[in-house]
N, C-alpha and C positions, 0 to 999 in steps of 0.2 A: 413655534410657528412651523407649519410644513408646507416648505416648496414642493411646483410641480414644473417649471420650468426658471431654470437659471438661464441668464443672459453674463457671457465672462466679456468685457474688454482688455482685448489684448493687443502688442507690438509686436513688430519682429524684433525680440529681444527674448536674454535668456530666462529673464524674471519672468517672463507669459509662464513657462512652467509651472513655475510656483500658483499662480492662479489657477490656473486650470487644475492643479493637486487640490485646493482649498475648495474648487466646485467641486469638483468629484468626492472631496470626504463629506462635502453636505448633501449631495444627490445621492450619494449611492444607497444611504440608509432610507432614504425616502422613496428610492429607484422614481428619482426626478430627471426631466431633458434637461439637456446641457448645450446651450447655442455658444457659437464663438464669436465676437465681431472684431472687426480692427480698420483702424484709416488708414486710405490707400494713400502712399507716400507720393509727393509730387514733385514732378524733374526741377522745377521752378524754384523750388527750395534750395536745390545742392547746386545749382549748375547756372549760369547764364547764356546758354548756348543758341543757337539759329535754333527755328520753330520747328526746321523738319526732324532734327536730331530728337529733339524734345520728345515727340512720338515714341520715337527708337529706345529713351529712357525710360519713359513712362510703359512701356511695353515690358521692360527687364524689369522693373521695379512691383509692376505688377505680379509678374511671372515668380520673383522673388517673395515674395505676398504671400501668393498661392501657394508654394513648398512650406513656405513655414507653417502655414496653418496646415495642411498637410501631415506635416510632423507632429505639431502637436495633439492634432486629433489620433495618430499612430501612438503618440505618446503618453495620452493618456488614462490608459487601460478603465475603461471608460467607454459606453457609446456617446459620438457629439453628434448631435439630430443635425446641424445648421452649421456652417461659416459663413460670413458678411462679412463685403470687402466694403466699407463706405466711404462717400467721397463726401466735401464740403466739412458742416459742422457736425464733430462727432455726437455732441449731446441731443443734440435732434435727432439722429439718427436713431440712436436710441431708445430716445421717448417714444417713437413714430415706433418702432420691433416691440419694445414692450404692450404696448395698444395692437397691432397686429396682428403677432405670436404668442397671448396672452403668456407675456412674462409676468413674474411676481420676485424675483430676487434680482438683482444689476449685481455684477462682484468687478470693481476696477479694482487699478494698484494706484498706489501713492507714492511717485519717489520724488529725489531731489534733481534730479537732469531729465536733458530731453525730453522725448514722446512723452514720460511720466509725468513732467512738470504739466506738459498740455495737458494729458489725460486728469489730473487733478483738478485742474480747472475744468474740464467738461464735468466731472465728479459732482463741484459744488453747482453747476445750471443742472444736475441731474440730478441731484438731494432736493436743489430750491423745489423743481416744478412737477418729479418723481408722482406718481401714484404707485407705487413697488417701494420695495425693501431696497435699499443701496449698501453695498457693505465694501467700507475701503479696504483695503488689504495694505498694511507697511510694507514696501519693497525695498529695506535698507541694506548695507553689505552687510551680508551674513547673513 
């Protein structure tokens, strides 16, 4: 099969790497785009603080967002056409970039904690209702 645009789902986490090396070894022989997406973290999750403070986290947390994907577009050697920051349900978002940005491959990871445990489960609403390629990636230790 030959891509022409990959779509990677990634965290601010150190495993995003690893995915982003896994798009770029399948892009690069095909000299395919490479998009980034990731869900914006929400204050409301860590914190039960006053509403206005809330702003003031959700601003860092975005800001924090932004550097990482930052990085990993710097890291890796590799052009990335796109980063998307998205809010709500991730698997939607997705569908809705793929049909957009005429995606043909999604690449998530699959762990056993956190963001990975959600992003798994966005995975499976993204295999069920998918018109693209989905390719999990194991993101186990080691």
């Amino acid at each position: 099969m030959s891509y022409s645009h990959l779509l990677v789902s990634v965290a601010v986490s150190p495993e995003s790497h690893r995915l982003v090396a896994k798009a770029v070894s399948i892009a690069r022989p095909l000299n395919a785009r490479i998009s980034l997406i990731t869900l914006a973290a929400e204050p409301e999750m860590y914190n039960q603080l006053a509403a206005p403070m809330l702003e003031d986290i959700r601003d860092l947390l975005q800001e924090e967002t932004k550097r990482f994907l930052a990085e990993l577009v710097e890291s890796a050697d590799y052009p990335i056409e796109n980063t998307f920051i998205a809010t709500g349900e991730l698997s939607q978002q997705i569908l809705d970039l793929c049909a957009r940005r005429r995606v043909d491959l999604v690449i998530c990871g699959n762990h056993n904690q956190s963001f990975f445990s959600r992003a798994a489960c966005s995975a499976k609403a993204i295999v069920s209702a998918s018109q693209v390629d989905v390719l999990l990636v194991p993101l186990g230790n080691g």
